[in-house]
TORKOL-4160 file (C-alpha; in steps of 0.2 Angstrom, whole numbers, padded with zeros to 4 digits, m for minus):
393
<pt num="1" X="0660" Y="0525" Z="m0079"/>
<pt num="2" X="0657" Y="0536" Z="m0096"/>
<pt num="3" X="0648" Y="0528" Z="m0111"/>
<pt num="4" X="0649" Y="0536" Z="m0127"/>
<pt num="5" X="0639" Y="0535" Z="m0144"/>
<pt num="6" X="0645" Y="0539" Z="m0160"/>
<pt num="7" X="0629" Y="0540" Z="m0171"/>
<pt num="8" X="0625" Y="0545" Z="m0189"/>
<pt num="9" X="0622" Y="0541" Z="m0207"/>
<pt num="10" X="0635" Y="0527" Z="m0213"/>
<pt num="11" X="0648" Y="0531" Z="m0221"/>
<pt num="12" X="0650" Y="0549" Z="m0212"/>
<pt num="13" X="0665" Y="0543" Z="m0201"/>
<pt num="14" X="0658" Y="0537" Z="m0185"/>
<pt num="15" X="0672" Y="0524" Z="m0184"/>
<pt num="16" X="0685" Y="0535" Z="m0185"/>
<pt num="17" X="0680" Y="0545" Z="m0174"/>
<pt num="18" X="0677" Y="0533" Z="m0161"/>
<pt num="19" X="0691" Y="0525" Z="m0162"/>
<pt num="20" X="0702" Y="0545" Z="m0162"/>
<pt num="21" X="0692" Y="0547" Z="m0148"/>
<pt num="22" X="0697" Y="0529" Z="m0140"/>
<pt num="23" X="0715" Y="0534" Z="m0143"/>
<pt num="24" X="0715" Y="0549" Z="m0133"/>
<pt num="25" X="0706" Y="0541" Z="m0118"/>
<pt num="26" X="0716" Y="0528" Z="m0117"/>
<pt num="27" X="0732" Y="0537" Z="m0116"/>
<pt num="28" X="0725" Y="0551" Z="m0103"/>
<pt num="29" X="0727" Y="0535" Z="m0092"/>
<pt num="30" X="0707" Y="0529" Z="m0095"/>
<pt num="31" X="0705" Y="0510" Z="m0098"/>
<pt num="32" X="0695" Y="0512" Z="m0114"/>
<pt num="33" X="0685" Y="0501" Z="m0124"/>
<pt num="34" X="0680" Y="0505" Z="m0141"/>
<pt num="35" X="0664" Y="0494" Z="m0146"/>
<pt num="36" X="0657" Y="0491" Z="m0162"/>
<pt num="37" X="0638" Y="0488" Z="m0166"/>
<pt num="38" X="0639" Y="0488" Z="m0185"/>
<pt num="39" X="0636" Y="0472" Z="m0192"/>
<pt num="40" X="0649" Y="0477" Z="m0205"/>
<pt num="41" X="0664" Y="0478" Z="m0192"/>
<pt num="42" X="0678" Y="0492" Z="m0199"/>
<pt num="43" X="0689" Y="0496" Z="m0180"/>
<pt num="44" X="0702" Y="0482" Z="m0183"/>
<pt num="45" X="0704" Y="0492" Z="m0201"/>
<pt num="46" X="0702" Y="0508" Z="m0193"/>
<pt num="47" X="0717" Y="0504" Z="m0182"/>
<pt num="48" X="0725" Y="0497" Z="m0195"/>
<pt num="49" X="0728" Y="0479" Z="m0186"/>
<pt num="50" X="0734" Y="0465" Z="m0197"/>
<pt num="51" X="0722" Y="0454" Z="m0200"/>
<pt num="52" X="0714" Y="0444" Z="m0214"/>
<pt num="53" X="0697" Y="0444" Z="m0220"/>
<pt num="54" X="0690" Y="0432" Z="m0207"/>
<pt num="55" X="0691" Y="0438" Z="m0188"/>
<pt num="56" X="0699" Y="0424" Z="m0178"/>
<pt num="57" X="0696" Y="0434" Z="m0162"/>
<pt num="58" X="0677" Y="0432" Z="m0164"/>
<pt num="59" X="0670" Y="0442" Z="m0154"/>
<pt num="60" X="0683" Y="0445" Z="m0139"/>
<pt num="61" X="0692" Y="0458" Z="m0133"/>
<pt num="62" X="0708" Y="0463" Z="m0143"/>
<pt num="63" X="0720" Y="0473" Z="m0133"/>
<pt num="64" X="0729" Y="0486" Z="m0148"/>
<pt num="65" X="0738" Y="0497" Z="m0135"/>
<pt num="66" X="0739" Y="0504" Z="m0116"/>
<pt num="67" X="0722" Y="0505" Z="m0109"/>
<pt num="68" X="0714" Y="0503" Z="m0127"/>
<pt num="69" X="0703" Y="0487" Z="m0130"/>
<pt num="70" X="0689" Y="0485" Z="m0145"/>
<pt num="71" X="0679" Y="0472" Z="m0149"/>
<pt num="72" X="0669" Y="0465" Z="m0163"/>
<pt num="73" X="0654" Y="0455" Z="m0158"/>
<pt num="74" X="0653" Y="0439" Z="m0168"/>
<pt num="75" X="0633" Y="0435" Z="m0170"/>
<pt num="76" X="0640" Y="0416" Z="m0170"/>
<pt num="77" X="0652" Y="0414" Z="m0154"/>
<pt num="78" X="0634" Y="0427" Z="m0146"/>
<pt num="79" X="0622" Y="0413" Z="m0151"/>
<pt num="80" X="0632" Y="0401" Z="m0142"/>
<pt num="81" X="0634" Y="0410" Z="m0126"/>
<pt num="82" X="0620" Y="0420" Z="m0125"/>
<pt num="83" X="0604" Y="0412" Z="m0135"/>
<pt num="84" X="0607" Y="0395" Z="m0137"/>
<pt num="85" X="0589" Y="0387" Z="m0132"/>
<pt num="86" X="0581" Y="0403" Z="m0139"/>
<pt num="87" X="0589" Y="0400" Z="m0157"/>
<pt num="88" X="0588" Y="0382" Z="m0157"/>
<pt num="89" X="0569" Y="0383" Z="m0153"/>
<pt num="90" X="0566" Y="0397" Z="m0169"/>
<pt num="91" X="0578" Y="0384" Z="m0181"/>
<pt num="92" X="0568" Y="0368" Z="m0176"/>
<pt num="93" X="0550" Y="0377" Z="m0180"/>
<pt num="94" X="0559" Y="0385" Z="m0197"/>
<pt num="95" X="0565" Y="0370" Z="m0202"/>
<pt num="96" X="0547" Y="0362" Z="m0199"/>
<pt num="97" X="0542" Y="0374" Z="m0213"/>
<pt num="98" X="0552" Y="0363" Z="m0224"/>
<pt num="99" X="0564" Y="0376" Z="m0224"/>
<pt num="100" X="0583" Y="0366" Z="m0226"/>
<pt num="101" X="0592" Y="0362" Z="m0211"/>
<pt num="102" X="0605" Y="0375" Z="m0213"/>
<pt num="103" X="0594" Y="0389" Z="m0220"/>
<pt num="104" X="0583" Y="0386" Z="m0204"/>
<pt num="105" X="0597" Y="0391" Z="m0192"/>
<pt num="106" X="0603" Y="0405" Z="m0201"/>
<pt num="107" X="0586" Y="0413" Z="m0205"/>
<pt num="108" X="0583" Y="0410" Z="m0187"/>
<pt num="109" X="0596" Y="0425" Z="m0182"/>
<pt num="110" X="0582" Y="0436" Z="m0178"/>
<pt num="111" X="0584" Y="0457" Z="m0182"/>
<pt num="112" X="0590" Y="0462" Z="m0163"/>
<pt num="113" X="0597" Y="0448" Z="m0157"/>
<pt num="114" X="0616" Y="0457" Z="m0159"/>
<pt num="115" X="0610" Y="0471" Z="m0151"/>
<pt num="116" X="0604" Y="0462" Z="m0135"/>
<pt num="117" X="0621" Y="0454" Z="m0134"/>
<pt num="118" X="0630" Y="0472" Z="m0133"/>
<pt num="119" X="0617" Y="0479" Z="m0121"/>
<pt num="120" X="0625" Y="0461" Z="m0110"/>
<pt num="121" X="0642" Y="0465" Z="m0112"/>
<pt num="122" X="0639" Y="0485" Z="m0108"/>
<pt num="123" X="0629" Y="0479" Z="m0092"/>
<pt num="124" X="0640" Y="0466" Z="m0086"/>
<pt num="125" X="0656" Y="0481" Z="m0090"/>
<pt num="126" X="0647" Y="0493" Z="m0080"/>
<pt num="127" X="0643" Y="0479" Z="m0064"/>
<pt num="128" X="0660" Y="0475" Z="m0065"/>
<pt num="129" X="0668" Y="0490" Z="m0066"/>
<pt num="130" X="0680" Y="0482" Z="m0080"/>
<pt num="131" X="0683" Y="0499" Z="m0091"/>
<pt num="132" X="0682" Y="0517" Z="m0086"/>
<pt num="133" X="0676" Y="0523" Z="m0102"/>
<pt num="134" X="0663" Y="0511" Z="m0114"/>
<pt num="135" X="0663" Y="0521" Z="m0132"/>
<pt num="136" X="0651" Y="0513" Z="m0145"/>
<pt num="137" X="0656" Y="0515" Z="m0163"/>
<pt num="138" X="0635" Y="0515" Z="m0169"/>
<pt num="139" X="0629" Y="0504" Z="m0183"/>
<pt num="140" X="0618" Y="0517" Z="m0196"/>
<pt num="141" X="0604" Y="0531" Z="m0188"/>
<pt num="142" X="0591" Y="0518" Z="m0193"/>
<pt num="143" X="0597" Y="0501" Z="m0184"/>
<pt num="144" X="0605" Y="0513" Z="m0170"/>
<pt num="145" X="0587" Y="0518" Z="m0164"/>
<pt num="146" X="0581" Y="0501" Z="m0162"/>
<pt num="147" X="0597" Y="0498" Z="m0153"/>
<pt num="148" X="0591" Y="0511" Z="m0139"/>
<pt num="149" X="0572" Y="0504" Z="m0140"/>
<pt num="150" X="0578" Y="0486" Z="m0135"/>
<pt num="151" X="0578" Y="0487" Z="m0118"/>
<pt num="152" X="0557" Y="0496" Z="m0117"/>
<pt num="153" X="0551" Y="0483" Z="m0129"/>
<pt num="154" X="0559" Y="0469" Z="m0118"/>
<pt num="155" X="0553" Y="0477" Z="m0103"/>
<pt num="156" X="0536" Y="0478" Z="m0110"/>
<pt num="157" X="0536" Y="0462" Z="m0117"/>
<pt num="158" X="0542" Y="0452" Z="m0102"/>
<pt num="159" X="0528" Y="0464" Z="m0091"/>
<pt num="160" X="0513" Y="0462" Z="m0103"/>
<pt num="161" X="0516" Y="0446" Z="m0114"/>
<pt num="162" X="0529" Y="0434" Z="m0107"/>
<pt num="163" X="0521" Y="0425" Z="m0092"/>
<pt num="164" X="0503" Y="0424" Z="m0100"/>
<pt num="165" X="0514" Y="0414" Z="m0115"/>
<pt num="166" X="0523" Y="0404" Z="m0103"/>
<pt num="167" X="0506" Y="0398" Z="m0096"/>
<pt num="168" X="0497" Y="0395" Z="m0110"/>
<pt num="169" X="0512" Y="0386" Z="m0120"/>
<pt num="170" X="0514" Y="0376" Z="m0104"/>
<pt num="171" X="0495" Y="0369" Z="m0103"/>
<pt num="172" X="0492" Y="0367" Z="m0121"/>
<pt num="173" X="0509" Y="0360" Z="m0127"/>
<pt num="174" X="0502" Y="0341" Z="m0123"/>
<pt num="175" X="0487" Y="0344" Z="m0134"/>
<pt num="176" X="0496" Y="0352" Z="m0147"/>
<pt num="177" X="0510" Y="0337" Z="m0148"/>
<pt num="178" X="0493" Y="0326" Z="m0153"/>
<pt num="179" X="0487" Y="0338" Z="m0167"/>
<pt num="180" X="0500" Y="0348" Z="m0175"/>
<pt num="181" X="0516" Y="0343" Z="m0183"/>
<pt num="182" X="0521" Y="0361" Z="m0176"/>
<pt num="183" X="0532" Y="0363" Z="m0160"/>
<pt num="184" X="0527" Y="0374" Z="m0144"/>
<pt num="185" X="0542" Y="0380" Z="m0137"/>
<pt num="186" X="0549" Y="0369" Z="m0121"/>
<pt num="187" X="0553" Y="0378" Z="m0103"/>
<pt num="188" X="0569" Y="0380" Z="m0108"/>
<pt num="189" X="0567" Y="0392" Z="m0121"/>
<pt num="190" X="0554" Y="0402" Z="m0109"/>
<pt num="191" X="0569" Y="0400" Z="m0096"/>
<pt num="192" X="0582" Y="0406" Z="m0106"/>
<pt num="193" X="0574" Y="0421" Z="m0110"/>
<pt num="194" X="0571" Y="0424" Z="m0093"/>
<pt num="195" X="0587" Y="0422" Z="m0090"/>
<pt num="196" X="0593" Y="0435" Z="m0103"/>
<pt num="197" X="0581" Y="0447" Z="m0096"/>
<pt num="198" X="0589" Y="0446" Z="m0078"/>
<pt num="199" X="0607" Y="0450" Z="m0086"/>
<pt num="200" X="0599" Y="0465" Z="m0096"/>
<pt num="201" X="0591" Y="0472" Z="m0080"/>
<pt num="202" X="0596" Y="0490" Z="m0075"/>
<pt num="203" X="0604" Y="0494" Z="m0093"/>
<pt num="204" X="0588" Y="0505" Z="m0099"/>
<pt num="205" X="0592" Y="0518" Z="m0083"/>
<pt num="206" X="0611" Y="0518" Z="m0089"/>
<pt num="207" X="0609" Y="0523" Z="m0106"/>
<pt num="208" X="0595" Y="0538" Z="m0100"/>
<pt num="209" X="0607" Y="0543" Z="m0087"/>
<pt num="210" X="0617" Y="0559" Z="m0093"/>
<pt num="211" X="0629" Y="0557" Z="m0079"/>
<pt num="212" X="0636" Y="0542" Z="m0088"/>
<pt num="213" X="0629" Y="0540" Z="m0106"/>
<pt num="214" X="0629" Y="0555" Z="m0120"/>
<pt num="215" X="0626" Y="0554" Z="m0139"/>
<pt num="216" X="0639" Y="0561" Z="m0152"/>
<pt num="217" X="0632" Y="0565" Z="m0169"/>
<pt num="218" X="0643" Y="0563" Z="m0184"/>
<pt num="219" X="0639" Y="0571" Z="m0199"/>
<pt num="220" X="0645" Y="0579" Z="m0216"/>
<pt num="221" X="0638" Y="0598" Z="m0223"/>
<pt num="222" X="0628" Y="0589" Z="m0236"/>
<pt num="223" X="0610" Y="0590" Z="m0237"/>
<pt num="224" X="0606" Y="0573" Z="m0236"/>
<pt num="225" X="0617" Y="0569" Z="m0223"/>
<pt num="226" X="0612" Y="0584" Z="m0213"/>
<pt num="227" X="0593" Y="0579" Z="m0214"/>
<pt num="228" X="0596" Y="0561" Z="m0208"/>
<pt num="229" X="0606" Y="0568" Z="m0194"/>
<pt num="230" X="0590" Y="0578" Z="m0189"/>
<pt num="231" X="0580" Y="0563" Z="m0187"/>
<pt num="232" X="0592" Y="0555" Z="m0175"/>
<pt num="233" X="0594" Y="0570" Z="m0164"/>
<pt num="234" X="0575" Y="0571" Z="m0165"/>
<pt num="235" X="0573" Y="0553" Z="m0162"/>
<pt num="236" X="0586" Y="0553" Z="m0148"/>
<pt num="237" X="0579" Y="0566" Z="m0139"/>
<pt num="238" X="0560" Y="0555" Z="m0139"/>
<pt num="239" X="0572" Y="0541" Z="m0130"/>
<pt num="240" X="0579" Y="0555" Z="m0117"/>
<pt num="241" X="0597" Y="0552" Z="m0122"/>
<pt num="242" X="0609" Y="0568" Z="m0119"/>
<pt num="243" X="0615" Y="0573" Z="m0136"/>
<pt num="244" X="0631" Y="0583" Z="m0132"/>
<pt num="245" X="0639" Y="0586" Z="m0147"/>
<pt num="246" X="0637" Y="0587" Z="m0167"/>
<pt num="247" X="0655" Y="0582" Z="m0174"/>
<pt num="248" X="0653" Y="0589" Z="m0192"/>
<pt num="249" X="0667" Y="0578" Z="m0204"/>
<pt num="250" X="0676" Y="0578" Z="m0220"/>
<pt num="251" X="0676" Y="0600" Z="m0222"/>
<pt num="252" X="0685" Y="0605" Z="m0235"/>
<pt num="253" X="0699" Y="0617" Z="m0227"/>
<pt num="254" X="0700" Y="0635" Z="m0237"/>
<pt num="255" X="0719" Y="0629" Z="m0243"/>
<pt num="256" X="0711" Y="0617" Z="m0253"/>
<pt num="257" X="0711" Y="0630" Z="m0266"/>
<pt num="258" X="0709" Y="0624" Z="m0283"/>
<pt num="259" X="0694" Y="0632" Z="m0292"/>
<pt num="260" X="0687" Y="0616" Z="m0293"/>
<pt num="261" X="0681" Y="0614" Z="m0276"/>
<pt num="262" X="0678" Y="0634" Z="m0277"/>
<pt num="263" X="0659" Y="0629" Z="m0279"/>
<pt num="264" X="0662" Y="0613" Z="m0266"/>
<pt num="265" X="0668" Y="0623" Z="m0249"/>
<pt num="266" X="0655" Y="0638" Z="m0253"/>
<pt num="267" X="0641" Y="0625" Z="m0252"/>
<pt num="268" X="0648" Y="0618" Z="m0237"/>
<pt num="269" X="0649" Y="0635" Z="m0227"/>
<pt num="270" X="0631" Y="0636" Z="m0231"/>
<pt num="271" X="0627" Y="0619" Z="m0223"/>
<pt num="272" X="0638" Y="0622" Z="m0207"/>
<pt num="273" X="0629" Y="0637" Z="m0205"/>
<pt num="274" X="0612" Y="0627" Z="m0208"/>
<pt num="275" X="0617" Y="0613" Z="m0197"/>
<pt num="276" X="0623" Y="0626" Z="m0183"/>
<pt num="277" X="0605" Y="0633" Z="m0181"/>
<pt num="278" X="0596" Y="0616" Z="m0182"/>
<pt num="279" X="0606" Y="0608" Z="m0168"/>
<pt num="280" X="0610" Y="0625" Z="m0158"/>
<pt num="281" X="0613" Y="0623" Z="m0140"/>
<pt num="282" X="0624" Y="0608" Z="m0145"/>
<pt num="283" X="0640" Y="0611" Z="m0148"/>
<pt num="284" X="0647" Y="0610" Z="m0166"/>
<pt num="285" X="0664" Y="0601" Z="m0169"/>
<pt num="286" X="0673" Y="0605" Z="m0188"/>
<pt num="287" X="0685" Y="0591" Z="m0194"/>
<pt num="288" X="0693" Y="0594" Z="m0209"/>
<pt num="289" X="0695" Y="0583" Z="m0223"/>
<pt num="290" X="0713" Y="0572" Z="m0220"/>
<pt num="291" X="0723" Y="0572" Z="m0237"/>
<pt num="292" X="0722" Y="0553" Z="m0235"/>
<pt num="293" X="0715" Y="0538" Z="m0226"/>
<pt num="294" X="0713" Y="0539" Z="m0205"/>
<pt num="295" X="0722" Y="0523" Z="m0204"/>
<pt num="296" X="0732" Y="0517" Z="m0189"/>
<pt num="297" X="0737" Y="0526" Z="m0171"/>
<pt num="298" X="0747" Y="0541" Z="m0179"/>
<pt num="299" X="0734" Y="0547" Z="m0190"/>
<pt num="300" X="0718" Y="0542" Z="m0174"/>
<pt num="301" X="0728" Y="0552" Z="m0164"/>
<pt num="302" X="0731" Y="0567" Z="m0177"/>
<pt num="303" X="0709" Y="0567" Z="m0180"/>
<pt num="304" X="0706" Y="0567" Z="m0161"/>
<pt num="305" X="0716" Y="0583" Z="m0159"/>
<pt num="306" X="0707" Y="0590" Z="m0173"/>
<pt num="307" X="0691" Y="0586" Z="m0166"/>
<pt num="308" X="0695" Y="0592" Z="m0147"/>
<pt num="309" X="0711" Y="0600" Z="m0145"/>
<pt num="310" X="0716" Y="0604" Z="m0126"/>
<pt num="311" X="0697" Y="0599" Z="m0121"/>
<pt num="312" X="0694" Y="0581" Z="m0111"/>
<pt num="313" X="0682" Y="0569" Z="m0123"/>
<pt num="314" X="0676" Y="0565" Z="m0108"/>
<pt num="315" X="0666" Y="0581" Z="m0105"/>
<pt num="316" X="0648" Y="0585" Z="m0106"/>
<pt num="317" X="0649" Y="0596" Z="m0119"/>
<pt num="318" X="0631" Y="0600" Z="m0116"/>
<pt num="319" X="0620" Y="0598" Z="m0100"/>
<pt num="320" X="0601" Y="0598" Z="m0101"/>
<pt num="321" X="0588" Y="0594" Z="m0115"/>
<pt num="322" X="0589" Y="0606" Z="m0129"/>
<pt num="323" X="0568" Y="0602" Z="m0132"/>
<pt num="324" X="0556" Y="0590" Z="m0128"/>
<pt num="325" X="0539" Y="0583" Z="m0133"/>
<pt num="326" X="0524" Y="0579" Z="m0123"/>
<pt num="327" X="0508" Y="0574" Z="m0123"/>
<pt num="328" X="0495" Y="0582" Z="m0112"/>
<pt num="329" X="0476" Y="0579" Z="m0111"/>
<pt num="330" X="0480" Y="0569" Z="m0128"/>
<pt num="331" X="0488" Y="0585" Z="m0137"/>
<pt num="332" X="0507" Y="0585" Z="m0143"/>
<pt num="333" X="0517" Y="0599" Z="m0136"/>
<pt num="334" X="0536" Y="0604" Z="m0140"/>
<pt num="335" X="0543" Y="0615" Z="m0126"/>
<pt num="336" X="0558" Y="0624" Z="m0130"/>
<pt num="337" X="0568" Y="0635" Z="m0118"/>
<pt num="338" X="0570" Y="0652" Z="m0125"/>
<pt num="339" X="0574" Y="0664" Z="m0111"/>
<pt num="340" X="0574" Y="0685" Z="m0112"/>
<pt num="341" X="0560" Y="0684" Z="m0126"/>
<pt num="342" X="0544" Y="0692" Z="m0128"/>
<pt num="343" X="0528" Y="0688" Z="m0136"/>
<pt num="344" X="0528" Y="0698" Z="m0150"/>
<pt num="345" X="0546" Y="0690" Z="m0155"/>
<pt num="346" X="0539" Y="0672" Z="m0161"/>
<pt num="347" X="0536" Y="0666" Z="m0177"/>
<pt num="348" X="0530" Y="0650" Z="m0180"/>
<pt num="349" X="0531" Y="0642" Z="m0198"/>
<pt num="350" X="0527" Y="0622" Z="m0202"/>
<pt num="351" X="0532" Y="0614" Z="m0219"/>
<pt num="352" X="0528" Y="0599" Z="m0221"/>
<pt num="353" X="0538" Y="0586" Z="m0206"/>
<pt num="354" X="0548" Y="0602" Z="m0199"/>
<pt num="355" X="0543" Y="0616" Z="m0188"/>
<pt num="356" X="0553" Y="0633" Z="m0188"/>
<pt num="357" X="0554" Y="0645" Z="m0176"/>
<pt num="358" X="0564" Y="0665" Z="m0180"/>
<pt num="359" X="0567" Y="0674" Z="m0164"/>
<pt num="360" X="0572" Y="0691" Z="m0172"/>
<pt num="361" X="0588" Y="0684" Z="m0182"/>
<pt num="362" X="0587" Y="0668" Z="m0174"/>
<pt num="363" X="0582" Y="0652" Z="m0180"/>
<pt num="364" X="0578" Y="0635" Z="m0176"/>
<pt num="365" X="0573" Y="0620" Z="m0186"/>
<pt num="366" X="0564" Y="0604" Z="m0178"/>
<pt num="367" X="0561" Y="0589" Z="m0187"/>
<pt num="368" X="0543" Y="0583" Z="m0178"/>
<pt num="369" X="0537" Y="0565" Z="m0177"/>
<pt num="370" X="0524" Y="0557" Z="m0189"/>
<pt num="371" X="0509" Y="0558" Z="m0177"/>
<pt num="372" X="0513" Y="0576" Z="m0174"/>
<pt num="373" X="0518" Y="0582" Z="m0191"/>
<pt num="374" X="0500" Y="0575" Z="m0196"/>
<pt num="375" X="0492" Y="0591" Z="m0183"/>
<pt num="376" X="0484" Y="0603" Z="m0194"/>
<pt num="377" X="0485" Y="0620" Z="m0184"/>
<pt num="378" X="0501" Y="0626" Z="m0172"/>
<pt num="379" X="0499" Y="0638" Z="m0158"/>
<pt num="380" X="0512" Y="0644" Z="m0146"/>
<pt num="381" X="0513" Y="0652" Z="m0130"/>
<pt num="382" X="0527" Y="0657" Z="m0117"/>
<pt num="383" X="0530" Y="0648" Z="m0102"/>
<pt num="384" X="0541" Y="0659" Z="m0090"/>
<pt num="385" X="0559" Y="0655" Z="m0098"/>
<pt num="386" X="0551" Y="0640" Z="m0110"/>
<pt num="387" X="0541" Y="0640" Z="m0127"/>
<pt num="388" X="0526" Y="0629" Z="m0127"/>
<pt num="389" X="0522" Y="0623" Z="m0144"/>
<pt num="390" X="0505" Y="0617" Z="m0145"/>
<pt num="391" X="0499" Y="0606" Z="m0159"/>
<pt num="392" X="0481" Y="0600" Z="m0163"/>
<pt num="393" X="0470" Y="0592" Z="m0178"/>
């Protein structure tokens, strides 16, 4: 089994190259899903499918070639199948607001509740052995990291919170039915969360498993772009997922020679460049710019050659963890490996949320968290083959 994210900034190509990539799995003789976790589903366009505005398939699996599959989860069709008590439970205590019958139910769609219904299907794909190769076309960097945080806050919750609730609801729902207007939820909404917890089992040691599950960053040389795709390598790396490649998308190539876009492709080098020392020792992947849409097999198929040539997709392009933070004796520390240095070859240089470090020639950029970007002084000291970064108030 191989999973596969395709994260970024919207609007950076992260379907397209999902899907290219799902094209070229599938016809190296790997039963490939593509799945999509964006709310607003774009594969069925991407592969150029004829279909109208509304999905009929809701939600299932489409079979679109040889060993290719995608699907598009419908919140609807997951409510039913998956958090039917748990829904009906949120909509009856809405609509005792005085909330409308109808608004109640939809408002009762909770931020996540899409999310959790992926993590099922991946989890009951990789117990049943039903795909070889899971690729996950990522909703925006923002809504993708509370994607990968589900399953800790639902551990936590069901550890720390769920069974004292389940007590107390249980002991003081008679009282509550004499007093207030306002429902305590019945066992059935306890069990079916329960129940939902079970089926999600196992799945947070599968997506921190870099035997099976990596990260693909998709990105554009723009400045904006560049510096959200920071924050998701940085935040990607807190969770202990294996980023193992940075696809950079949409380069102007050099033939594209008109003076107009002399300006265009010069700034472009200069962010490549940047972008190559920010996320060094992933690998980098150019794309150039397609003259027109990526639309259907021919065009997927061109992108994923573009993007990997001879190589397999399903490769580890990268092995290890380019940098990590921890926390000893209540101090923050980044340790970096930087073999065949010396002391005297660090510099150490912190503006504003991002640290800097020049060995000789060499730099590196790392976009720190909030509670360490607060530290007011920065000290550093070599570790045999790694950097410790100290930092402290």
């Amino acid at each position: 089994m191989r999973i596969i994210f395709f994260a970024g900034k919207g609007g950076v190509g992260k379907t397209s190259v999902a899907a290219a990539t799902g094209v070229k799995t599938a016809e190296a003789g790997h039963r490939t899903v593509v799945m999509s976790l964006d709310v607003a589903h774009s594969l069925a366009d991407i592969f150029d499918l004829d279909r109208g505005l509304i999905d009929e398939d809701r939600g299932s699996l489409t079979r679109i070639g040889k060993n290719l599959w995608i699907q598009e989860l419908d919140i609807q069709e997951e409510i039913e199948k998956n958090w039917g008590d748990i829904h009906k439970y949120l909509s009856t205590l809405l609509n005792t607001t005085g909330l409308d019958e109808i608004l109640a139910e939809e408002l009762a769609i909770l931020p996540g509740m899409e999310e959790v219904s992926l993590l099922l299907h991946i989890n009951r794909y990789v117990r049943t052995k039903k795909f070889d190769v899971i690729l996950l076309d990522c909703a925006p960097t923002g809504e993708s990291l509370r994607f990968i945080s589900i399953p800790t806050t639902l551990d936590w919750y069901i550890k720390k919170i769920f069974k004292i609730e389940k007590t107390v609801a249980r002991y003081a729902r008679p009282l509550a039915k004499r007093l207030y207007d306002v429902p305590l939820p019945g066992e059935d909404y306890f069990d079916a969360i329960e129940f939902l917890f079970k089926r999600l089992r196992g799945v947070d040691k599968i997506l921190v498993d870099p035997e099976i599950t990596t990260v693909r960053l998709i990105t554009n040389p723009e400045k904006i772009v560049l510096k959200e795709t920071q924050r998701a390598f940085m935040y990607f790396s807190l969770y202990k997922m294996s980023i193992d490649g940075i696809i950079m998308n949409r380069i102007l190539p050099d033939d594209a020679g008109e003076a107009y876009f002399k300006d265009w492709r010069k700034s472009q080098k200069g962010y490549i460049r940047q972008a190559k020392a920010y996320f060094s020792p992933i690998p980098l992947f150019p794309v150039n710019l397609f003259r027109g849409e990526v639309l259907g097999m021919d065009s997927l198929r061109d992108l994923a050659d573009q993007i990997y040539g001879e190589r397999d997709p399903l490769n580890r392009f990268f092995k290890g963890e380019p940098y990590s933070f921890v926390k000893v004796n209540g101090k923050y520390q980044l340790r970096v490996k930087l073999p065949f240095i010396g002391k005297g070859d660090v510099e150490l240089n912190k503006v504003s949320d991002e640290l800097i470090i020049r060995v000789g020639s060499f730099k590196r950029h790392f976009v720190l968290p909030r509670q360490v970007a607060a530290s007011d002084s920065v000290k550093a000291r070599l570790d045999g083959e790694f950097l410790s970064v100290h930092f402290g108030s």
